[in-house]
Biopython code that builds the backbone (N, CA, C, O; Angstrom):
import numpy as np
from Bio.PDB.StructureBuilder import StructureBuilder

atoms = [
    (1, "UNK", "N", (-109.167, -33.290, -67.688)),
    (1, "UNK", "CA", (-109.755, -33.902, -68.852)),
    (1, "UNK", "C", (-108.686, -34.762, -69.511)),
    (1, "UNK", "O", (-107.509, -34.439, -69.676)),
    (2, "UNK", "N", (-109.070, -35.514, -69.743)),
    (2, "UNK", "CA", (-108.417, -36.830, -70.158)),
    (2, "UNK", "C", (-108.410, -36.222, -72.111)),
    (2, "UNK", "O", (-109.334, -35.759, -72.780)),
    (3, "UNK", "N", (-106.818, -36.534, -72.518)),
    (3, "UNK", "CA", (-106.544, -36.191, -74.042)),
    (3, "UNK", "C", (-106.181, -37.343, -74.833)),
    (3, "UNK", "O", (-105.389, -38.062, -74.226)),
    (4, "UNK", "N", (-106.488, -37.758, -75.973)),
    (4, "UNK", "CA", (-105.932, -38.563, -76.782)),
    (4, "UNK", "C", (-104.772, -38.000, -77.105)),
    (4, "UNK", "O", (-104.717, -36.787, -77.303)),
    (5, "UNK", "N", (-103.575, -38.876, -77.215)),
    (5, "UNK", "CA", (-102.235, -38.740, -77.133)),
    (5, "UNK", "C", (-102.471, -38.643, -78.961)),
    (5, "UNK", "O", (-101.777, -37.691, -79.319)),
    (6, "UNK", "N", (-102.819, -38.950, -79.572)),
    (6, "UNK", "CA", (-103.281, -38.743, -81.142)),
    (6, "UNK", "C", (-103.165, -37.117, -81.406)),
    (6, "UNK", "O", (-102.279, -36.571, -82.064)),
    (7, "UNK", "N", (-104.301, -36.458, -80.717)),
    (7, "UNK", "CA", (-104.578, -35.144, -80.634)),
    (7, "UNK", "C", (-103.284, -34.547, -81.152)),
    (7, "UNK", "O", (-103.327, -33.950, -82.228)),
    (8, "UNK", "N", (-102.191, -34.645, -80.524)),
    (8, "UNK", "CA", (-100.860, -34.054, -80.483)),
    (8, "UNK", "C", (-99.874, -34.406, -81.613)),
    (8, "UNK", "O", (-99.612, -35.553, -81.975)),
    (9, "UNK", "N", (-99.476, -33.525, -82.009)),
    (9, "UNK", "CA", (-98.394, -33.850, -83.292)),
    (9, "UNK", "C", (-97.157, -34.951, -82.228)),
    (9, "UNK", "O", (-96.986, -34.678, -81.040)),
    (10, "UNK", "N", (-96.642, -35.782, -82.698)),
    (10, "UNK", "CA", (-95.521, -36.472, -82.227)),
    (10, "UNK", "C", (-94.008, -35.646, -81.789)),
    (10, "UNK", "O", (-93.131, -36.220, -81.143)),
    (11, "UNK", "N", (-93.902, -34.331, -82.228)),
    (11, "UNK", "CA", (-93.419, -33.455, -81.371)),
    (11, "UNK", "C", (-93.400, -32.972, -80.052)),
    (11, "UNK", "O", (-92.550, -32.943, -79.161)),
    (12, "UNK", "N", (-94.935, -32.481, -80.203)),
    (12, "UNK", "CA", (-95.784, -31.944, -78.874)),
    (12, "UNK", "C", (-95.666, -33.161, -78.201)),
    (12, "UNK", "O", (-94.809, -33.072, -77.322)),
    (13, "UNK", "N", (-96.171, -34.234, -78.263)),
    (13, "UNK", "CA", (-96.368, -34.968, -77.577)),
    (13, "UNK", "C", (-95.283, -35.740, -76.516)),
    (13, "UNK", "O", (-95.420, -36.075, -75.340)),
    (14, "UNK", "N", (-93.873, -35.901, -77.686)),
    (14, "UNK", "CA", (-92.636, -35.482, -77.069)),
    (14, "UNK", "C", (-92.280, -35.141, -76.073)),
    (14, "UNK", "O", (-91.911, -35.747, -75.067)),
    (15, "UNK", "N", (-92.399, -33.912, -76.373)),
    (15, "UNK", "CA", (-92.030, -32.521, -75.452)),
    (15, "UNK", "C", (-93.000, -32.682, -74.280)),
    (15, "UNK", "O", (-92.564, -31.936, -73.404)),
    (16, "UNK", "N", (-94.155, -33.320, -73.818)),
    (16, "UNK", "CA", (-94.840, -33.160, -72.836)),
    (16, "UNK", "C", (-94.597, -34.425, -72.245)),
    (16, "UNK", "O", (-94.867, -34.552, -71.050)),
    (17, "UNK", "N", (-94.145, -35.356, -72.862)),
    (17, "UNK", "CA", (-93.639, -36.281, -72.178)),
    (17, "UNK", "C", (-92.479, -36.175, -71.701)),
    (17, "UNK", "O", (-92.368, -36.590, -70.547)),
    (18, "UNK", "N", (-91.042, -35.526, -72.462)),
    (18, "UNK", "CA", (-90.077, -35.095, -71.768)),
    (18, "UNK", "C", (-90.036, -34.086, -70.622)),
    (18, "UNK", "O", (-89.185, -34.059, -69.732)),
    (19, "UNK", "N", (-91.285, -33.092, -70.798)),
    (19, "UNK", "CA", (-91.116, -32.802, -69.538)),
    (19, "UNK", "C", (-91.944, -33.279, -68.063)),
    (19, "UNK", "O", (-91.649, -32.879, -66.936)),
    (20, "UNK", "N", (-92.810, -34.031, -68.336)),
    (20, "UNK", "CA", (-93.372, -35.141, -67.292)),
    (20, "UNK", "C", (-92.077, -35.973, -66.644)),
    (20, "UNK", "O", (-91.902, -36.285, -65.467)),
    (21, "UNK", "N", (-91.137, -36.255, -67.924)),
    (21, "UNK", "CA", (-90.505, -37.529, -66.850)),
    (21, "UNK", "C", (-89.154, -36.615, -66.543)),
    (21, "UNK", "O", (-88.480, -37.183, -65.683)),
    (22, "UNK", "N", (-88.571, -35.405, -66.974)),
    (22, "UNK", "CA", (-87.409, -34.541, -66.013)),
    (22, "UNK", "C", (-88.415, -33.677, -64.820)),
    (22, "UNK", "O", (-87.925, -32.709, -64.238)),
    (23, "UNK", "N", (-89.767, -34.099, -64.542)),
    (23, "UNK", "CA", (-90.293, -32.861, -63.925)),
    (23, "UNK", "C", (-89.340, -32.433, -62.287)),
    (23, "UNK", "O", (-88.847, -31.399, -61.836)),
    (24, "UNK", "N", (-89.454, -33.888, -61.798)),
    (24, "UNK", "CA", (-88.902, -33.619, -60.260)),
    (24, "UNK", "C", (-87.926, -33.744, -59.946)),
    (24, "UNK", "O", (-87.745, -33.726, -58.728)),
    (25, "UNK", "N", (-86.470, -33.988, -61.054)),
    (25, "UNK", "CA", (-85.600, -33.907, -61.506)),
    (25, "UNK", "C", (-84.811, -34.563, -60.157)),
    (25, "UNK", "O", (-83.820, -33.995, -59.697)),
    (26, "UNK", "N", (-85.441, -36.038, -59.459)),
    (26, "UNK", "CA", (-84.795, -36.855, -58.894)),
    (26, "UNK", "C", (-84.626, -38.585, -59.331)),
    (26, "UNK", "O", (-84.252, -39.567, -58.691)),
    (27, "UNK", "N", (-85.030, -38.414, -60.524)),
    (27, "UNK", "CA", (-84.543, -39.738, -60.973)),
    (27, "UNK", "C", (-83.148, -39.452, -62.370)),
    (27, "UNK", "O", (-83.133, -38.886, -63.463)),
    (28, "UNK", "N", (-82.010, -40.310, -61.417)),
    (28, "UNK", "CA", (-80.890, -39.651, -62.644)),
    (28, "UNK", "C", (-80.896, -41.300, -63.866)),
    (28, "UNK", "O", (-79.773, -41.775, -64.033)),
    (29, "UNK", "N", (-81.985, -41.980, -64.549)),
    (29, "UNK", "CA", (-81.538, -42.412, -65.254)),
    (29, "UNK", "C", (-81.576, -41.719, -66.281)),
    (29, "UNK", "O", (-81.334, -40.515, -66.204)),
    (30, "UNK", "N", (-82.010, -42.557, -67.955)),
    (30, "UNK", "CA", (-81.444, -41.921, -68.833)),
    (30, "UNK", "C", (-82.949, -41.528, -69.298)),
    (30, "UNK", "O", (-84.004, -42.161, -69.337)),
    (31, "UNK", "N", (-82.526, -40.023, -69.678)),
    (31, "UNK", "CA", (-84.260, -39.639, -69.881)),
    (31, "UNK", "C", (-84.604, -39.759, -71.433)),
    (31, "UNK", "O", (-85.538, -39.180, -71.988)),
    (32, "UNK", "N", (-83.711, -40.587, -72.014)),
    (32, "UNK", "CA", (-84.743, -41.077, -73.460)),
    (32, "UNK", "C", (-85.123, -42.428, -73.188)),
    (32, "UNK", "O", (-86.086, -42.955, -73.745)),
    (33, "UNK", "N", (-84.153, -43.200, -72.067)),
    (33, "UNK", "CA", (-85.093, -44.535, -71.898)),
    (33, "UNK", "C", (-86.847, -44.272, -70.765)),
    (33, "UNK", "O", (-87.872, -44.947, -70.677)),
    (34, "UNK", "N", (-86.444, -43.117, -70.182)),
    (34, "UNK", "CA", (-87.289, -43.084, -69.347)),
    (34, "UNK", "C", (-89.158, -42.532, -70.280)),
    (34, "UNK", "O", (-90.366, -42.634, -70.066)),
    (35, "UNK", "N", (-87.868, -41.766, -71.674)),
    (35, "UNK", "CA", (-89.120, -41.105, -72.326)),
    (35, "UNK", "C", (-90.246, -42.294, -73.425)),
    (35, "UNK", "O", (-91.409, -42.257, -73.827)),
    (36, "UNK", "N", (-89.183, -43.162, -73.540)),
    (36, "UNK", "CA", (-89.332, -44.270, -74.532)),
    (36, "UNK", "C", (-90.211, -45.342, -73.451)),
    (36, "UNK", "O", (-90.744, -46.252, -74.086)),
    (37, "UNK", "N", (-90.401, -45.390, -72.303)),
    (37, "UNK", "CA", (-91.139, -46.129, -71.330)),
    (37, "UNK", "C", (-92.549, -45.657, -71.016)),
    (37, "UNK", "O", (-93.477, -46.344, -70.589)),
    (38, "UNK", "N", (-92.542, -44.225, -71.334)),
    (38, "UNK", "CA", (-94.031, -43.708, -70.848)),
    (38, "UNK", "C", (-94.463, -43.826, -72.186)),
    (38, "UNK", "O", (-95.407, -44.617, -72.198)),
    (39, "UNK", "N", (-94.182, -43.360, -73.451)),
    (39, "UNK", "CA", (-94.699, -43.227, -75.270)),
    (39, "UNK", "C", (-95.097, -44.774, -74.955)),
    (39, "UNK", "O", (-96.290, -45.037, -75.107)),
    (40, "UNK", "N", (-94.144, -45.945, -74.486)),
    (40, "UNK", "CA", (-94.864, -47.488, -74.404)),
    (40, "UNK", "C", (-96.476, -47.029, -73.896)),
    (40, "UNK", "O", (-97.605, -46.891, -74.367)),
    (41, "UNK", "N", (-95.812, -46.915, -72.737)),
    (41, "UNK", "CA", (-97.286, -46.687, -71.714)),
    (41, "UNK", "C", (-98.375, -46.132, -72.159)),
    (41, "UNK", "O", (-99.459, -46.558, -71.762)),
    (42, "UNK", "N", (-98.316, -45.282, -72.891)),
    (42, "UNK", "CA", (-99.248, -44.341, -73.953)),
    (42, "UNK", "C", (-99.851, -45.067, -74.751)),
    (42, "UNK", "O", (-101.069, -45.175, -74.892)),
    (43, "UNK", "N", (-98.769, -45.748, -75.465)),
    (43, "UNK", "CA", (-99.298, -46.565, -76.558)),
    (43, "UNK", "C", (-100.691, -47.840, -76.037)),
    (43, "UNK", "O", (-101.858, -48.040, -76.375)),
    (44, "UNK", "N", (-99.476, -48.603, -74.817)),
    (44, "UNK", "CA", (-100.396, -49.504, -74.548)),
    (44, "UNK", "C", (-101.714, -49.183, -74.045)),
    (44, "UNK", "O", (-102.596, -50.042, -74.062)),
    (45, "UNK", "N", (-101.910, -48.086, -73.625)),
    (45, "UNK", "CA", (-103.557, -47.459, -72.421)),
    (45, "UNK", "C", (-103.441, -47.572, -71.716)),
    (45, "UNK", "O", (-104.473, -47.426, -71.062)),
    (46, "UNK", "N", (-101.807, -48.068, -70.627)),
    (46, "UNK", "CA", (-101.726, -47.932, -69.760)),
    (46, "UNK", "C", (-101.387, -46.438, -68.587)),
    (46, "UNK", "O", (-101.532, -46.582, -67.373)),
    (47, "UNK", "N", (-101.132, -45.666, -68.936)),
    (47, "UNK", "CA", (-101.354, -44.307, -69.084)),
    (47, "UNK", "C", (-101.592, -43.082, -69.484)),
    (47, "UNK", "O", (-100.460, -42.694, -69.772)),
    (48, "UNK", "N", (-102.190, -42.360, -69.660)),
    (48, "UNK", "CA", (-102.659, -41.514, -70.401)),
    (48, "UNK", "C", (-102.446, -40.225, -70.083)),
    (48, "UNK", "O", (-101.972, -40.050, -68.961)),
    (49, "UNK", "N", (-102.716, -38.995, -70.925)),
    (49, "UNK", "CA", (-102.289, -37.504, -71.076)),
    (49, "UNK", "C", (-103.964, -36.779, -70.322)),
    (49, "UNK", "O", (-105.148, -37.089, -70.457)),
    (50, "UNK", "N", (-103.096, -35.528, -69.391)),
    (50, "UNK", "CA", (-104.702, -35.446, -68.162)),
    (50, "UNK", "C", (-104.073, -34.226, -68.204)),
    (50, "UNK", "O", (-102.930, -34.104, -67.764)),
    (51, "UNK", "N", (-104.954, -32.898, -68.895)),
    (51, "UNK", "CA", (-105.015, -31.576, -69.199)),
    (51, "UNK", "C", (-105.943, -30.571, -67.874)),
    (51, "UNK", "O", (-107.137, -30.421, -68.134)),
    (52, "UNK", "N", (-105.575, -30.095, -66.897)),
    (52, "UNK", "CA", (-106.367, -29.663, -65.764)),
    (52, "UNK", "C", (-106.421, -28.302, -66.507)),
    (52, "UNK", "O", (-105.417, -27.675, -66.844)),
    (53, "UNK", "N", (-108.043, -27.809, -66.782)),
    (53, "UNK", "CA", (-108.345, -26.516, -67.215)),
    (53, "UNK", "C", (-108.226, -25.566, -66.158)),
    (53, "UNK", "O", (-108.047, -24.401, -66.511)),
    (54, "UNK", "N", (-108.275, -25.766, -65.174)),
    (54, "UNK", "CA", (-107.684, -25.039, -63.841)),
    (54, "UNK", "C", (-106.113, -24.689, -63.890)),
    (54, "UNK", "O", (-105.927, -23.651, -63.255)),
    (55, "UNK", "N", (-105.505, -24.953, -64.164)),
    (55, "UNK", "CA", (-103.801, -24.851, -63.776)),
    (55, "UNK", "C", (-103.482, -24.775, -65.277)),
    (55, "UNK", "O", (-102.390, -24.434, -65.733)),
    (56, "UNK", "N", (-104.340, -25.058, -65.844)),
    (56, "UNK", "CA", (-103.395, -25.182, -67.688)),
    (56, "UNK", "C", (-102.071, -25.891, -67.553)),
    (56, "UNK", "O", (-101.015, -25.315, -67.815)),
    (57, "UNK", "N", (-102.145, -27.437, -67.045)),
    (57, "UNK", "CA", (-100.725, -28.017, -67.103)),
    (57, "UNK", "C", (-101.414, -29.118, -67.323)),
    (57, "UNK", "O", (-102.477, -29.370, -66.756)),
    (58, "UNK", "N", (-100.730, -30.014, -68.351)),
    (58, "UNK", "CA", (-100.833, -31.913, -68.632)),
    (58, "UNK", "C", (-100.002, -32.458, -67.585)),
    (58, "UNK", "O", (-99.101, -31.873, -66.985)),
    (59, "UNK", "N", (-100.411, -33.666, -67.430)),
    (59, "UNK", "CA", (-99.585, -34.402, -66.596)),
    (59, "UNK", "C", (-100.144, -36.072, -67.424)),
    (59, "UNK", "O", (-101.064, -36.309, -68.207)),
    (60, "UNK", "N", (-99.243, -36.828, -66.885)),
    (60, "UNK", "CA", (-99.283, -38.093, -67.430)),
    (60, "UNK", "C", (-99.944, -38.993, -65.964)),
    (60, "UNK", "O", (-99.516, -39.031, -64.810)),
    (61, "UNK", "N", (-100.929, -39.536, -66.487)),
    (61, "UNK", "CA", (-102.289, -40.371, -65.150)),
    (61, "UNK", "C", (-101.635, -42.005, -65.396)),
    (61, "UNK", "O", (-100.789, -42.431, -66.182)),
    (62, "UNK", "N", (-102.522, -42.712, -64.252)),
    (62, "UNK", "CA", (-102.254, -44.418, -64.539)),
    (62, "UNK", "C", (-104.202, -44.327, -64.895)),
    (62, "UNK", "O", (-105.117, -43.926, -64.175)),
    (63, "UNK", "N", (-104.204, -44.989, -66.533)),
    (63, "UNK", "CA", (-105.492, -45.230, -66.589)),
    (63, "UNK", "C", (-106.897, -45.475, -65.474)),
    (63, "UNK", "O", (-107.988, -45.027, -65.828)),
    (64, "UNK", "N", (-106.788, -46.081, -64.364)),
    (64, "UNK", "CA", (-107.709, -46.129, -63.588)),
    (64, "UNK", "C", (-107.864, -44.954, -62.600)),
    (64, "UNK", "O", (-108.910, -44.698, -62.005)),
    (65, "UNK", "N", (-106.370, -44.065, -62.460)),
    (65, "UNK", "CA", (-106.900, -42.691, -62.339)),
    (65, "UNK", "C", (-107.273, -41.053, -63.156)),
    (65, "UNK", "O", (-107.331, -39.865, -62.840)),
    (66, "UNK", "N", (-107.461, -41.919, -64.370)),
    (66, "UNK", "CA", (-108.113, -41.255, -65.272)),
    (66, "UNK", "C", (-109.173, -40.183, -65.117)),
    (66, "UNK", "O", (-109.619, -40.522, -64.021)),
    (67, "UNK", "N", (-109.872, -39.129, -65.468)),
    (67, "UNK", "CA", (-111.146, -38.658, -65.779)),
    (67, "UNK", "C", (-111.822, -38.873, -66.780)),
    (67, "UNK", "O", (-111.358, -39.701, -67.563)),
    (68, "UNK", "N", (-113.112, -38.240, -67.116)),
    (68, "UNK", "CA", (-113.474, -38.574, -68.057)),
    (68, "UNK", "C", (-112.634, -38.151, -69.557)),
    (68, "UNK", "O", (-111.805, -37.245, -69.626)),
    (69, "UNK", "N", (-112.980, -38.863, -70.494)),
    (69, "UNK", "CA", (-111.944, -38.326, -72.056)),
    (69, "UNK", "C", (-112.533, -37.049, -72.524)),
    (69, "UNK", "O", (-113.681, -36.611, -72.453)),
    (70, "UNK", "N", (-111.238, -36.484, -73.111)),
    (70, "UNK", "CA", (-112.031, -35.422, -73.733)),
    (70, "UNK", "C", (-111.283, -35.345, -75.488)),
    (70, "UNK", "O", (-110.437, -36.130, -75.917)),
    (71, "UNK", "N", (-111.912, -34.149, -76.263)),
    (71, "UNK", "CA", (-111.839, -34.427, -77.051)),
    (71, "UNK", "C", (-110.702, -33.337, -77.300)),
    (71, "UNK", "O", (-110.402, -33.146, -78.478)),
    (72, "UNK", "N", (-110.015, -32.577, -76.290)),
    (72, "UNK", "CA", (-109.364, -31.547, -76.278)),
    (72, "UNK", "C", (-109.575, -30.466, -76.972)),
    (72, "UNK", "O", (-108.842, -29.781, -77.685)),
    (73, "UNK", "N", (-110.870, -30.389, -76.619)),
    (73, "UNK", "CA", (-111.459, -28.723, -77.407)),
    (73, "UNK", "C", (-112.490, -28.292, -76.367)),
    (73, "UNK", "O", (-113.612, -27.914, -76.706)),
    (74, "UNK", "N", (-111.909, -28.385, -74.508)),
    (74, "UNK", "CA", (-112.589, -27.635, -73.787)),
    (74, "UNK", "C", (-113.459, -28.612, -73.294)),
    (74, "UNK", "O", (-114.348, -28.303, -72.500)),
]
sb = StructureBuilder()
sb.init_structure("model")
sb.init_model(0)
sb.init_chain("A")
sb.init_seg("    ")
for serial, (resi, resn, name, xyz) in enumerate(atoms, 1):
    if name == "N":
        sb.init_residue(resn, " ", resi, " ")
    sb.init_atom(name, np.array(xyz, "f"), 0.0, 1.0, " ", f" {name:<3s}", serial, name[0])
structure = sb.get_structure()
């Protein structure tokens, strides 16, 4: 299910982006430019926050592989 990045206090939202971009912990640049590149991406709609009620984990999508939106209440 697809989340509005709104939904999330700017903390949370943070934090789920910092750990999206250290996840596979093979890219050594710098992970506040890397974090400051996806919050762009967010911003622009070019990617978005994707909550699997199966696994209970977010991950960060490229808009056209999106699902449907949700309103993050299930």
């Amino acid at each position: 299910m697809r989340i509005r990045p709104t939904l999330l206090s700017p903390t949370a939202l943070r934090a789920v982006v910092e750990e999206f971009v250290t996840r596979d912990g093979t890219d050594h640049s710098s992970v506040e430019r890397r974090i400051a590149t996806v919050m762009r991406q967010l911003d622009a709609g070019v990617v978005n926050l994707h909550y699997d009620d199966t696994t209970e984990t977010c991950t960060i999508v490229a808009m056209e592989q999106n699902p449907p939106l949700g309103d993050g209440h299930g």
